[in-house]
Biotite code that builds the C-alpha atoms (Angstrom):
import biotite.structure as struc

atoms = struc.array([
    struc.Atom([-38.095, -27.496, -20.847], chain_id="A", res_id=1, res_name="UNK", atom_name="CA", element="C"),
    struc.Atom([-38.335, -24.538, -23.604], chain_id="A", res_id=2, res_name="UNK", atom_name="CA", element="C"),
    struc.Atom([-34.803, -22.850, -24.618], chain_id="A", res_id=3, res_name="UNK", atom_name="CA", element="C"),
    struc.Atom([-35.707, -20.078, -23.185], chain_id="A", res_id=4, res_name="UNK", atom_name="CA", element="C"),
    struc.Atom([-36.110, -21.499, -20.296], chain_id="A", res_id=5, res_name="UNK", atom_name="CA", element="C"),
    struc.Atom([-32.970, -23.370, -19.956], chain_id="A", res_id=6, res_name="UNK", atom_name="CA", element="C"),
    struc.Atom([-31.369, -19.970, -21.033], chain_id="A", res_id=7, res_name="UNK", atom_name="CA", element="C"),
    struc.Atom([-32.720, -18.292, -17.849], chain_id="A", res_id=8, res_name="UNK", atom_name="CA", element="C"),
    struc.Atom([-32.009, -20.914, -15.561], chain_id="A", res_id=9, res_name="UNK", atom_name="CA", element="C"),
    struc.Atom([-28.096, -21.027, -16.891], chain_id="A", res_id=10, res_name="UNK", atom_name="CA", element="C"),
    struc.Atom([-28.490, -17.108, -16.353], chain_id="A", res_id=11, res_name="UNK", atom_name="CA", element="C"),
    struc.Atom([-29.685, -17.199, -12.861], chain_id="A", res_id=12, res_name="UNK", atom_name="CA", element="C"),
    struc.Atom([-26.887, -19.791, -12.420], chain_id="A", res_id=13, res_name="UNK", atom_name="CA", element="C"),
    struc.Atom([-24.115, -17.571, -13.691], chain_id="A", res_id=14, res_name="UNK", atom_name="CA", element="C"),
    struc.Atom([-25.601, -14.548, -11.643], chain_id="A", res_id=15, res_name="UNK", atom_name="CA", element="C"),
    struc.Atom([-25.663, -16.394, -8.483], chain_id="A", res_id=16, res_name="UNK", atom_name="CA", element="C"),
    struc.Atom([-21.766, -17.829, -9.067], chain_id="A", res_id=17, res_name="UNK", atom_name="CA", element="C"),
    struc.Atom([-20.612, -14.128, -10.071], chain_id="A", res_id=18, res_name="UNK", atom_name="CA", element="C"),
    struc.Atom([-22.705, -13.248, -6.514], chain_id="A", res_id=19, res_name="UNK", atom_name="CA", element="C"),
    struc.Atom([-21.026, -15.946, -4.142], chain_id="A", res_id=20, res_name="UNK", atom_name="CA", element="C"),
    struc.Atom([-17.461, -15.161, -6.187], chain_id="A", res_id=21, res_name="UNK", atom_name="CA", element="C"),
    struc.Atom([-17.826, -11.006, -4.771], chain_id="A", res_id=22, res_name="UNK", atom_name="CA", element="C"),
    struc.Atom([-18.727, -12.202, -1.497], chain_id="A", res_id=23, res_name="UNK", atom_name="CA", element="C"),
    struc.Atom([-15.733, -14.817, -1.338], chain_id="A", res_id=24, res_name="UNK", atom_name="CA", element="C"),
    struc.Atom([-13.215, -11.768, -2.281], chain_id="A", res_id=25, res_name="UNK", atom_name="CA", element="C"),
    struc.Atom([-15.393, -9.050, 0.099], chain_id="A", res_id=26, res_name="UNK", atom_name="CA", element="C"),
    struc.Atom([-14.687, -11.409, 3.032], chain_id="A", res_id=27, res_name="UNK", atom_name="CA", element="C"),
    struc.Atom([-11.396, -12.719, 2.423], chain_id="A", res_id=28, res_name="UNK", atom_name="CA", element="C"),
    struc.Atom([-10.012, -8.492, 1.409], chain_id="A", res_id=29, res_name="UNK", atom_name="CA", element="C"),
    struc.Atom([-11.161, -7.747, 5.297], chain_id="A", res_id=30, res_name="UNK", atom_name="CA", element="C"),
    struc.Atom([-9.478, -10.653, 6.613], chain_id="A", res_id=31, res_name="UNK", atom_name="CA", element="C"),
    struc.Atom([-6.488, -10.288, 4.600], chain_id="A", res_id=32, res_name="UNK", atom_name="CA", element="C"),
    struc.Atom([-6.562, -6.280, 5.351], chain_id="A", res_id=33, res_name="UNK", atom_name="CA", element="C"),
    struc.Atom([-6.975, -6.776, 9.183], chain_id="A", res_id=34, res_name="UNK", atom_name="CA", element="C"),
    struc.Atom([-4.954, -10.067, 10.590], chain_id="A", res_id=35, res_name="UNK", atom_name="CA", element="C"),
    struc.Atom([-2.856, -10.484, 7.566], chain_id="A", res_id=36, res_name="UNK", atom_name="CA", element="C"),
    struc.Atom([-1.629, -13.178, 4.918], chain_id="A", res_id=37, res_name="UNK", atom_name="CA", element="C"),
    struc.Atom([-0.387, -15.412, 7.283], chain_id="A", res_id=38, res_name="UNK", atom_name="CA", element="C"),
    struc.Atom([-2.287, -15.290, 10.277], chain_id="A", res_id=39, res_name="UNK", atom_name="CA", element="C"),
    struc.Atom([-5.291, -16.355, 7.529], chain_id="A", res_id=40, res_name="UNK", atom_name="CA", element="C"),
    struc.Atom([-6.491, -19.587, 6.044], chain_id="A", res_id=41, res_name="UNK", atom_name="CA", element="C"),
    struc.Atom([-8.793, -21.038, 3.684], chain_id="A", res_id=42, res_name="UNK", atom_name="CA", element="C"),
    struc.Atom([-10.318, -22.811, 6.743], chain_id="A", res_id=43, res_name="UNK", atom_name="CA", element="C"),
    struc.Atom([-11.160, -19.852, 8.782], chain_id="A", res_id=44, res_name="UNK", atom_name="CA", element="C"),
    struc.Atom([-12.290, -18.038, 5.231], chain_id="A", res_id=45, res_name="UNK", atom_name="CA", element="C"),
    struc.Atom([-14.830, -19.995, 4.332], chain_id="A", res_id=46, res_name="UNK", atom_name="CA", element="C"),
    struc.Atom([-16.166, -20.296, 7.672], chain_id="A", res_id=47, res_name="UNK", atom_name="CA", element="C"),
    struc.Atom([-16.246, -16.755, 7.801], chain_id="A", res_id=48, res_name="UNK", atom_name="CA", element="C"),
    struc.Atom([-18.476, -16.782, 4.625], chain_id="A", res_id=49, res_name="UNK", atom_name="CA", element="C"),
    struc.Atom([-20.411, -19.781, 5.956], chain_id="A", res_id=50, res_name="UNK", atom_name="CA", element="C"),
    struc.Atom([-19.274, -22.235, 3.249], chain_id="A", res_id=51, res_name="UNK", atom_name="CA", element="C"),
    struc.Atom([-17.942, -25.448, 3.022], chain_id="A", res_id=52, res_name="UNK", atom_name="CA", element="C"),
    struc.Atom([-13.851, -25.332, 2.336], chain_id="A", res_id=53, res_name="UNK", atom_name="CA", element="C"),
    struc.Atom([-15.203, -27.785, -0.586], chain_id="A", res_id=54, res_name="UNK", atom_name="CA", element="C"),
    struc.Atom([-17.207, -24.760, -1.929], chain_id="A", res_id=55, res_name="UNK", atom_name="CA", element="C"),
    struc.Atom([-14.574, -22.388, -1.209], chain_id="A", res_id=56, res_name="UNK", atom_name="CA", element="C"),
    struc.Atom([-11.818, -24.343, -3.458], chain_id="A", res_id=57, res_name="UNK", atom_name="CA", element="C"),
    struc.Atom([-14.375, -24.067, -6.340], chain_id="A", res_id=58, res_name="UNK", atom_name="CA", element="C"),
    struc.Atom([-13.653, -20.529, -6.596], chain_id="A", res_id=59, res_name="UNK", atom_name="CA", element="C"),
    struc.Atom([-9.973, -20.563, -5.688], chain_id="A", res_id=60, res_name="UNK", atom_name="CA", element="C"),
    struc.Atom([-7.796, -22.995, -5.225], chain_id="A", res_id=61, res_name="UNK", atom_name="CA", element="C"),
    struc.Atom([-5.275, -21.674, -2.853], chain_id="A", res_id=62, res_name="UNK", atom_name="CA", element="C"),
    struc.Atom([-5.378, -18.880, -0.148], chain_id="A", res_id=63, res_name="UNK", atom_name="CA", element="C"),
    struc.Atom([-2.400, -17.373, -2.367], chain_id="A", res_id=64, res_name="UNK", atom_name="CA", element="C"),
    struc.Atom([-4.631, -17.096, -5.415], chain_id="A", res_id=65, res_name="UNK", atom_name="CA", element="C"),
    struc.Atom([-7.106, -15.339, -3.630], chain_id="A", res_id=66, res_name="UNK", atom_name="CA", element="C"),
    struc.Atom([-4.898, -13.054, -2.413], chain_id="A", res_id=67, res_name="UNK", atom_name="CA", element="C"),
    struc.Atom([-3.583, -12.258, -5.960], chain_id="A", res_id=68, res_name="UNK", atom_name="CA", element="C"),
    struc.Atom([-7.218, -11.608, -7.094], chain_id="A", res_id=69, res_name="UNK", atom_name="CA", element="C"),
    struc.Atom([-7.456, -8.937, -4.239], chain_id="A", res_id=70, res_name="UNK", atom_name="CA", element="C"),
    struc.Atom([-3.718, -7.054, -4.862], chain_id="A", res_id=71, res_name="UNK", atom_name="CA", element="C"),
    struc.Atom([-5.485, -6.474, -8.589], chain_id="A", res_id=72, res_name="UNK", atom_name="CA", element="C"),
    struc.Atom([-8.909, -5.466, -7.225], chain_id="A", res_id=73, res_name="UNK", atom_name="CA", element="C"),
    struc.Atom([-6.880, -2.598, -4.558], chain_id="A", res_id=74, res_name="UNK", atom_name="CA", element="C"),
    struc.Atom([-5.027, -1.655, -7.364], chain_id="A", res_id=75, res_name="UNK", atom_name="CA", element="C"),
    struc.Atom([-8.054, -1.328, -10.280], chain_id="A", res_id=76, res_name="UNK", atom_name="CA", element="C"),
    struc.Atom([-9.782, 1.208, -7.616], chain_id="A", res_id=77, res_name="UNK", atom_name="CA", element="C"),
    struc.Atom([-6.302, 2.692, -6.939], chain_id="A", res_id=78, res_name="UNK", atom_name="CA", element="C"),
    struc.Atom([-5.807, 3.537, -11.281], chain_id="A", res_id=79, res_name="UNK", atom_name="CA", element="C"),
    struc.Atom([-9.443, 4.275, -11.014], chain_id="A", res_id=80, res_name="UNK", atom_name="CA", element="C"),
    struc.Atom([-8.359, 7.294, -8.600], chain_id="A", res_id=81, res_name="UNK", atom_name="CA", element="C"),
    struc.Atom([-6.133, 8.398, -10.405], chain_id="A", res_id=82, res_name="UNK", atom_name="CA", element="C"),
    struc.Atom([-7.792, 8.592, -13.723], chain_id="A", res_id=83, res_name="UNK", atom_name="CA", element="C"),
    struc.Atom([-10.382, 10.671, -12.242], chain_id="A", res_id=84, res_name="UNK", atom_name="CA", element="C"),
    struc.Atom([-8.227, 12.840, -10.753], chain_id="A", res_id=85, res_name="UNK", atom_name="CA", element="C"),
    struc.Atom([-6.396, 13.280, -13.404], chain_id="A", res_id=86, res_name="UNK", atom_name="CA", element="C"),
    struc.Atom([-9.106, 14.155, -15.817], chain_id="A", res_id=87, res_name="UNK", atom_name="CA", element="C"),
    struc.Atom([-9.511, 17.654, -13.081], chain_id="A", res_id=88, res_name="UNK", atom_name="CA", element="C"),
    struc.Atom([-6.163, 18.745, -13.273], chain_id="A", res_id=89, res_name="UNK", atom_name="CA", element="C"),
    struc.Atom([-5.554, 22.272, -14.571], chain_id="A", res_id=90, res_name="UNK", atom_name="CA", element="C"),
    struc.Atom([-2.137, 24.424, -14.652], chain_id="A", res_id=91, res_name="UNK", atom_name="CA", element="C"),
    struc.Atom([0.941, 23.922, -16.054], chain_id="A", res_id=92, res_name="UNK", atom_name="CA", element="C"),
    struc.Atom([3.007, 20.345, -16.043], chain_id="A", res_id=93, res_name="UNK", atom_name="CA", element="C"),
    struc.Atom([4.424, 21.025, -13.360], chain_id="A", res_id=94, res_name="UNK", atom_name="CA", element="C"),
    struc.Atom([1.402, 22.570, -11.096], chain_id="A", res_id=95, res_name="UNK", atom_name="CA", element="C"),
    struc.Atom([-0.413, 19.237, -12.341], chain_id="A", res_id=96, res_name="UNK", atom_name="CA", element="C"),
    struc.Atom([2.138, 16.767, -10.927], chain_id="A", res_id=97, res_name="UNK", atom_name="CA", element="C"),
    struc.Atom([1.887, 18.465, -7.522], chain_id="A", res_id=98, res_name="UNK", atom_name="CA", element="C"),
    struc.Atom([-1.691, 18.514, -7.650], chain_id="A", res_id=99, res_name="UNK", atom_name="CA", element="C"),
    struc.Atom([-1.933, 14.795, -8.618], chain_id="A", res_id=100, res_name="UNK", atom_name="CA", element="C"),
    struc.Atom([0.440, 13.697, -5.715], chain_id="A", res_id=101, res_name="UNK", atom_name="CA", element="C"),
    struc.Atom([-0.990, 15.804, -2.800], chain_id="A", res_id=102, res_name="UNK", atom_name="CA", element="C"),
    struc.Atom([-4.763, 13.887, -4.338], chain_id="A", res_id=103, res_name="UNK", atom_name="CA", element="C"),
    struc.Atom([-2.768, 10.165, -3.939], chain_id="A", res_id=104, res_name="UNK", atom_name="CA", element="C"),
    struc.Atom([-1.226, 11.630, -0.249], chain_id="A", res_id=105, res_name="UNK", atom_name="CA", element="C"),
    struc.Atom([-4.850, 11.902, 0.634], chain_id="A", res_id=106, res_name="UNK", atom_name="CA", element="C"),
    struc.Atom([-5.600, 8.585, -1.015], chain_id="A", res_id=107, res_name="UNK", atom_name="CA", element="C"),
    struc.Atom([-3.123, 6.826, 1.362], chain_id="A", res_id=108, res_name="UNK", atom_name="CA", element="C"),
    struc.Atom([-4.025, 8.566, 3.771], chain_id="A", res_id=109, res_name="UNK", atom_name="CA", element="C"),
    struc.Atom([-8.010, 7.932, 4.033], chain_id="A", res_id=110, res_name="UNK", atom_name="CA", element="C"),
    struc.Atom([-7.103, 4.277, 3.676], chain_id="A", res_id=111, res_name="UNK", atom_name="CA", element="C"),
    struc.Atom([-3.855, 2.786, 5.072], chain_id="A", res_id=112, res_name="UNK", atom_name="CA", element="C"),
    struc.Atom([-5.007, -0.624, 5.771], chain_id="A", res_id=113, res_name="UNK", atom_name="CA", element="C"),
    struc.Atom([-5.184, -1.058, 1.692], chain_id="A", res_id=114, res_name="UNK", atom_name="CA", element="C"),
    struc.Atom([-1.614, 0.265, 1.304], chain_id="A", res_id=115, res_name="UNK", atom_name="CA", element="C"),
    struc.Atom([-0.466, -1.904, 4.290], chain_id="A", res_id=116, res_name="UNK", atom_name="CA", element="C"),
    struc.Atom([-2.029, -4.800, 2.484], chain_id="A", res_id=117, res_name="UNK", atom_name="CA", element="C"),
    struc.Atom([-0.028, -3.783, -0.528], chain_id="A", res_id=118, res_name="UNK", atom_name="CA", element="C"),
    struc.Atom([3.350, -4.175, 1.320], chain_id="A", res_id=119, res_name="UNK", atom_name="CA", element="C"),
    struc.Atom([2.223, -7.663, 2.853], chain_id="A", res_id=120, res_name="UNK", atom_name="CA", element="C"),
    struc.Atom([1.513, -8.885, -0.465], chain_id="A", res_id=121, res_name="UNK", atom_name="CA", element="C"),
    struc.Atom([4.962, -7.422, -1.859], chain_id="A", res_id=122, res_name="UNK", atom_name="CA", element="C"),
    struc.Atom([6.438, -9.000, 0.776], chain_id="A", res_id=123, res_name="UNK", atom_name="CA", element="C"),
    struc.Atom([4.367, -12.192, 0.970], chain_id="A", res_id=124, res_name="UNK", atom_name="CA", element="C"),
    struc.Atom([5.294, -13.304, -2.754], chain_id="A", res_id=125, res_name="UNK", atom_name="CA", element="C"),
    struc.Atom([9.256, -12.135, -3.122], chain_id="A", res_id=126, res_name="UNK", atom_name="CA", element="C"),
    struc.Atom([9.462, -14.819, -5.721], chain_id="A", res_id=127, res_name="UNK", atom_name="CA", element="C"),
    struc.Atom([7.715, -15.713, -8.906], chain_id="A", res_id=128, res_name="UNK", atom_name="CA", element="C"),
    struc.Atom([4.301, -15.227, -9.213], chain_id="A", res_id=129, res_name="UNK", atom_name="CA", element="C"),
    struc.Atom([2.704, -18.299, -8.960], chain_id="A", res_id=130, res_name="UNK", atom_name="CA", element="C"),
    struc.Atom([-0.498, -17.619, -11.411], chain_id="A", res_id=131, res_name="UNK", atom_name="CA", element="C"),
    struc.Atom([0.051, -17.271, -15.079], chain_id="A", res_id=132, res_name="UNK", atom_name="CA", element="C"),
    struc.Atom([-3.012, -15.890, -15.743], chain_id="A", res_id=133, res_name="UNK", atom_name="CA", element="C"),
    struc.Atom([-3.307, -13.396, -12.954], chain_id="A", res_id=134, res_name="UNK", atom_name="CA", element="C"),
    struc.Atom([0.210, -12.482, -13.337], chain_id="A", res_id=135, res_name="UNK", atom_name="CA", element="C"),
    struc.Atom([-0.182, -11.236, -16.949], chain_id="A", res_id=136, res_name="UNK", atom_name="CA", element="C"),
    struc.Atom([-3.531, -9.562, -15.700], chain_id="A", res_id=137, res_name="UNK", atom_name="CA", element="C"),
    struc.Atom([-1.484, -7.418, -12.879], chain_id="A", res_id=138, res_name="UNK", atom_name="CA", element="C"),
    struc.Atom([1.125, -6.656, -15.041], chain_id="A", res_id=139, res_name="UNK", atom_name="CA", element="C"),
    struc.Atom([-1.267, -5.358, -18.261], chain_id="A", res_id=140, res_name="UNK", atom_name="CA", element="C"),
    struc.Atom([-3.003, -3.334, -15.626], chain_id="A", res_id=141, res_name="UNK", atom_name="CA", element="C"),
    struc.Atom([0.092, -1.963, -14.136], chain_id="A", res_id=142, res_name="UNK", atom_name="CA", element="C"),
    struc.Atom([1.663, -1.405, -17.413], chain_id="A", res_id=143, res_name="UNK", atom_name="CA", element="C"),
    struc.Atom([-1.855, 0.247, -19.193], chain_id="A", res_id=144, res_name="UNK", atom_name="CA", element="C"),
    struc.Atom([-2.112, 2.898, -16.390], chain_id="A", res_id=145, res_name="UNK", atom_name="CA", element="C"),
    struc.Atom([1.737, 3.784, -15.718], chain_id="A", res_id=146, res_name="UNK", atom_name="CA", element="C"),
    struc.Atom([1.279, 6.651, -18.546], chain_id="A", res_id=147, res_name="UNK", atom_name="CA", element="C"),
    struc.Atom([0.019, 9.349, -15.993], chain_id="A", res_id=148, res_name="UNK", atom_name="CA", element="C"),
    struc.Atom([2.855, 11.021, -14.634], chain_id="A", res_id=149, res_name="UNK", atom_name="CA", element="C"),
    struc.Atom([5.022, 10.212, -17.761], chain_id="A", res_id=150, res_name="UNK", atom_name="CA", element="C"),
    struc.Atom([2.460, 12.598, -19.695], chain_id="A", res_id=151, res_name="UNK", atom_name="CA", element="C"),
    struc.Atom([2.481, 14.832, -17.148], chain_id="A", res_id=152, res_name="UNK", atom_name="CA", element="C"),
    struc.Atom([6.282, 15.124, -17.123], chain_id="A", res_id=153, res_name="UNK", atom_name="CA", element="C"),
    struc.Atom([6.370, 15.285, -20.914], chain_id="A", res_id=154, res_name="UNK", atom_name="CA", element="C"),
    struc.Atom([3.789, 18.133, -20.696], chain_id="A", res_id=155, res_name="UNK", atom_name="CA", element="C"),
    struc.Atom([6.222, 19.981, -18.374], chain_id="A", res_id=156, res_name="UNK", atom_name="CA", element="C"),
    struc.Atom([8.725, 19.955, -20.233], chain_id="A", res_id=157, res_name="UNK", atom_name="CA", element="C"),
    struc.Atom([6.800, 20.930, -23.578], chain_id="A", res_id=158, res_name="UNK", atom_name="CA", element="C"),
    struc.Atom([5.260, 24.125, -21.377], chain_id="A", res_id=159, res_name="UNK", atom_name="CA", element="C"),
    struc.Atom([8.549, 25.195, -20.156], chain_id="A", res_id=160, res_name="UNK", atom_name="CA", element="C"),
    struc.Atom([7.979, 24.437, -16.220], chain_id="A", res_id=161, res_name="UNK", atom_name="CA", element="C"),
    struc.Atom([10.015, 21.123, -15.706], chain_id="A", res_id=162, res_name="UNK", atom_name="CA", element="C"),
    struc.Atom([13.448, 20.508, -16.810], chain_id="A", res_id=163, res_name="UNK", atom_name="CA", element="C"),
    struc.Atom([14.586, 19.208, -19.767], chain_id="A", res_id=164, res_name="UNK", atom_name="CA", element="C"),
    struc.Atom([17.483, 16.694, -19.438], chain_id="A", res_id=165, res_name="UNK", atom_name="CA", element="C"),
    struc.Atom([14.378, 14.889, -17.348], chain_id="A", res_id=166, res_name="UNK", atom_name="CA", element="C"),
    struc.Atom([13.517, 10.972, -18.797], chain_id="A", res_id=167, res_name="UNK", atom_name="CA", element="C"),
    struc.Atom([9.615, 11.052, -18.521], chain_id="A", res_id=168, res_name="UNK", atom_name="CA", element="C"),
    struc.Atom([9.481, 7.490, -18.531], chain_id="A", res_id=169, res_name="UNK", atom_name="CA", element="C"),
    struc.Atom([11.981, 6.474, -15.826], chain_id="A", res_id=170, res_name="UNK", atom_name="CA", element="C"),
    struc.Atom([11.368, 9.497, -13.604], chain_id="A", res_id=171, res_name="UNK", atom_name="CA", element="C"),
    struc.Atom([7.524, 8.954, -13.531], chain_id="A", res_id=172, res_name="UNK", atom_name="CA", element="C"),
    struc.Atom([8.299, 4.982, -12.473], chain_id="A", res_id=173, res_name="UNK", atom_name="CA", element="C"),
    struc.Atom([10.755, 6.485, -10.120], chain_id="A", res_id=174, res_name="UNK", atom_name="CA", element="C"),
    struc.Atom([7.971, 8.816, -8.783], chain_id="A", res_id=175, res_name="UNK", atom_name="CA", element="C"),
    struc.Atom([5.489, 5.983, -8.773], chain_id="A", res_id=176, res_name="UNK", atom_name="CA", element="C"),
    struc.Atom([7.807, 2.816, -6.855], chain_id="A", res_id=177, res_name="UNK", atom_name="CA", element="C"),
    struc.Atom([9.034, 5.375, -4.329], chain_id="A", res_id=178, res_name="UNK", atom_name="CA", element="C"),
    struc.Atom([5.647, 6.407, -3.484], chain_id="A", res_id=179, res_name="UNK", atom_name="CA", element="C"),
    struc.Atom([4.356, 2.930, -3.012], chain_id="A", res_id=180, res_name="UNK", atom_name="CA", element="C"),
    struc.Atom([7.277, 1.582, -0.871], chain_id="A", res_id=181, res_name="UNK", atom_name="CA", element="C"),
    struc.Atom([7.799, 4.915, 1.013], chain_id="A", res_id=182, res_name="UNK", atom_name="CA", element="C"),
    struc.Atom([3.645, 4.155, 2.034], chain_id="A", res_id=183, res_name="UNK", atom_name="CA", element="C"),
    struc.Atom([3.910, 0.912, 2.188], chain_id="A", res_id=184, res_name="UNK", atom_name="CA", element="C"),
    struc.Atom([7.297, 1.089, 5.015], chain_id="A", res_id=185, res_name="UNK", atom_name="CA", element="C"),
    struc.Atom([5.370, 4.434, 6.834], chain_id="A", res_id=186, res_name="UNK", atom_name="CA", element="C"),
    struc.Atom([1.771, 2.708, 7.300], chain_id="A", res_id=187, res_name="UNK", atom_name="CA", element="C"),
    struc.Atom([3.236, -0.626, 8.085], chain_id="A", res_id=188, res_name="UNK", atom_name="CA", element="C"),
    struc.Atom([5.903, 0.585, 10.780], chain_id="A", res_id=189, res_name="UNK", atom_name="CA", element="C"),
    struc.Atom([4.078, 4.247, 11.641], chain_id="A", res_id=190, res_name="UNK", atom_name="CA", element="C"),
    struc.Atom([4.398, 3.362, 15.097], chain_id="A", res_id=191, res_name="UNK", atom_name="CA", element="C"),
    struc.Atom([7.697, 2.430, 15.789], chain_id="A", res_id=192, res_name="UNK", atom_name="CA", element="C"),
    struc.Atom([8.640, 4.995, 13.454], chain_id="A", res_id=193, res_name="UNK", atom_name="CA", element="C"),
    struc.Atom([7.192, 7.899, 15.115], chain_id="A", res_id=194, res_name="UNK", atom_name="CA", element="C"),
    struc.Atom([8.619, 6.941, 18.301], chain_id="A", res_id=195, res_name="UNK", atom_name="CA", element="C"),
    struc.Atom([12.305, 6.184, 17.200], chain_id="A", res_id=196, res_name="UNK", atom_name="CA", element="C"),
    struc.Atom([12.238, 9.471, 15.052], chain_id="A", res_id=197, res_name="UNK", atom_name="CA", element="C"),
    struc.Atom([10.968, 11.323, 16.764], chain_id="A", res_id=198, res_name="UNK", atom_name="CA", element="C"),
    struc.Atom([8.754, 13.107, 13.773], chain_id="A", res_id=199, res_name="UNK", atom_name="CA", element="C"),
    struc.Atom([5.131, 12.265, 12.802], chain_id="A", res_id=200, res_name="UNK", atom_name="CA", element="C"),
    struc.Atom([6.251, 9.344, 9.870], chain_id="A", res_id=201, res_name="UNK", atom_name="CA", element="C"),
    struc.Atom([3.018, 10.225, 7.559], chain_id="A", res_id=202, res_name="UNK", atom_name="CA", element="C"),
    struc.Atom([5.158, 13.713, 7.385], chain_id="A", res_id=203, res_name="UNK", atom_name="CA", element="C"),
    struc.Atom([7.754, 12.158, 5.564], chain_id="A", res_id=204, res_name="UNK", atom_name="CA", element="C"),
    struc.Atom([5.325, 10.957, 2.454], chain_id="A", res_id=205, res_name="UNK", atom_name="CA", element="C"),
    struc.Atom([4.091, 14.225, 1.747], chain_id="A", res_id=206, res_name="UNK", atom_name="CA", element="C"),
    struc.Atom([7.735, 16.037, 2.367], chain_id="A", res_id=207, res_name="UNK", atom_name="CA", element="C"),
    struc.Atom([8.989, 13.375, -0.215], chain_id="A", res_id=208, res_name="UNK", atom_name="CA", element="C"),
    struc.Atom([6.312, 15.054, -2.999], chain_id="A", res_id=209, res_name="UNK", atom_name="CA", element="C"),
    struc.Atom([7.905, 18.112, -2.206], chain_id="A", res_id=210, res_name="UNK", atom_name="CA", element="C"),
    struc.Atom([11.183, 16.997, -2.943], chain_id="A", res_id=211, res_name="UNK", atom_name="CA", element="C"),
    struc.Atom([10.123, 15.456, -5.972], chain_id="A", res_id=212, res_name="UNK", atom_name="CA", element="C"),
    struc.Atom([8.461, 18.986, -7.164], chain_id="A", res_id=213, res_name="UNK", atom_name="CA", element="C"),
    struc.Atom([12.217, 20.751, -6.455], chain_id="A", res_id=214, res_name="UNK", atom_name="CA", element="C"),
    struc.Atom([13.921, 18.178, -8.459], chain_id="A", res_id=215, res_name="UNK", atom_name="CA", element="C"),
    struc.Atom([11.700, 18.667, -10.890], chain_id="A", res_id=216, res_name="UNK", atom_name="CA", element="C"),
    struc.Atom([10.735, 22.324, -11.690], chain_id="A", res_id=217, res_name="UNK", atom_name="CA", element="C"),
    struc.Atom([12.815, 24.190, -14.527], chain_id="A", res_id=218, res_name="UNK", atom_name="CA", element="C"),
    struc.Atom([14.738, 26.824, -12.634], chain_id="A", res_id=219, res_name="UNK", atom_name="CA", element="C"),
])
């Protein structure tokens, strides 16, 4: 056998793991999405797929892992989103955080069975994290794209149009965690919420941007 040879074979290998690896998290993301963390194991995964469990733990070793992998895949297209979006925005700091939040309203809205998923897995693991590895790769994500509404807030209050005794940093984590858990508690509970309300509960996430644009804005 020529090296070259041997180089393309060990190619084609690779490409063929990297295939089965996207099909592994495709499947288990729709499982996880529509019955859940718990009602889901790495039994009824790989038979989904049409593996062997043996074949399955190759790639991941525990139904937790895999759901790790998938919480940093939802939130890579989330970030992804939002750094498009906010590459469009035009006004003044202000105008721009409004803008930004009605775009993520429609976000959550177009796909609530991601953002239920999020408050599963929020849920699911209240405790330590149990992978190192994936742990520090959630939190450099989290941490490399949490700068969008701080600019935004700093640019509001360099233009004149948000107030100044505003922290950029902690307001625009504010503005970020109360977004995700207001979703999370609305798209999980939307049901029973409506009816013991009394008022349509996706209202509410929306009606909260506007109350973050009031506190905001430099009167």
């Amino acid at each position: 056998m020529t090296i070259s040879t041997s180089v393309h074979r060990e190619q084609e290998r690779l490409e063929q793991k990297e295939k089965r690896k996207n099909e592994i998290l495709n499947v288990a993301r729709e499982l996880f999405i529509t019955k859940g963390l718990s009602e889901n194991t790495m039994d009824n995964i790989a038979s989904e797929i049409k593996i062997t469990r043996r074949t399955l733990y190759r790639y991941y070793k525990t139904k937790e892992e895999l759901a790790f992998e998938i919480e940093i895949m939802l939130f890579e297209e989330l970030y992804y989103f939002q750094t498009k979006i906010y590459k469009t925005l035009v006004g003044n700091g202000l105008k721009k955080i409004e803008l930004f939040l009605n775009e993520i309203a429609s976000y959550v809205e177009a796909k609530p069975s991601i953002i239920r998923f999020s408050g599963v897995f929020d849920f699911y693991f209240t405790g330590e994290y149990p992978y190192l590895e994936l742990t520090n790769r959630f939190k450099n994500m989290i941490s490399s794209n949490d700068y969008i509404l701080e600019q935004l807030i700093r640019d509001g209050i360099e233009d004149g149009s948000i107030r100044l005794d505003i922290d950029p940093v902690i307001t625009g984590l504010t503005i970020s965690n109360v977004l995700l858990s207001l979703s999370q508690r609305v798209l999980i509970r939307e049901k029973h919420l409506d009816e013991e309300q009394g008022v349509a509960s996706r209202e509410m996430i929306r009606h909260q941007f506007k109350l973050f644009i009031y506190s905001l804005e430099r009167k």
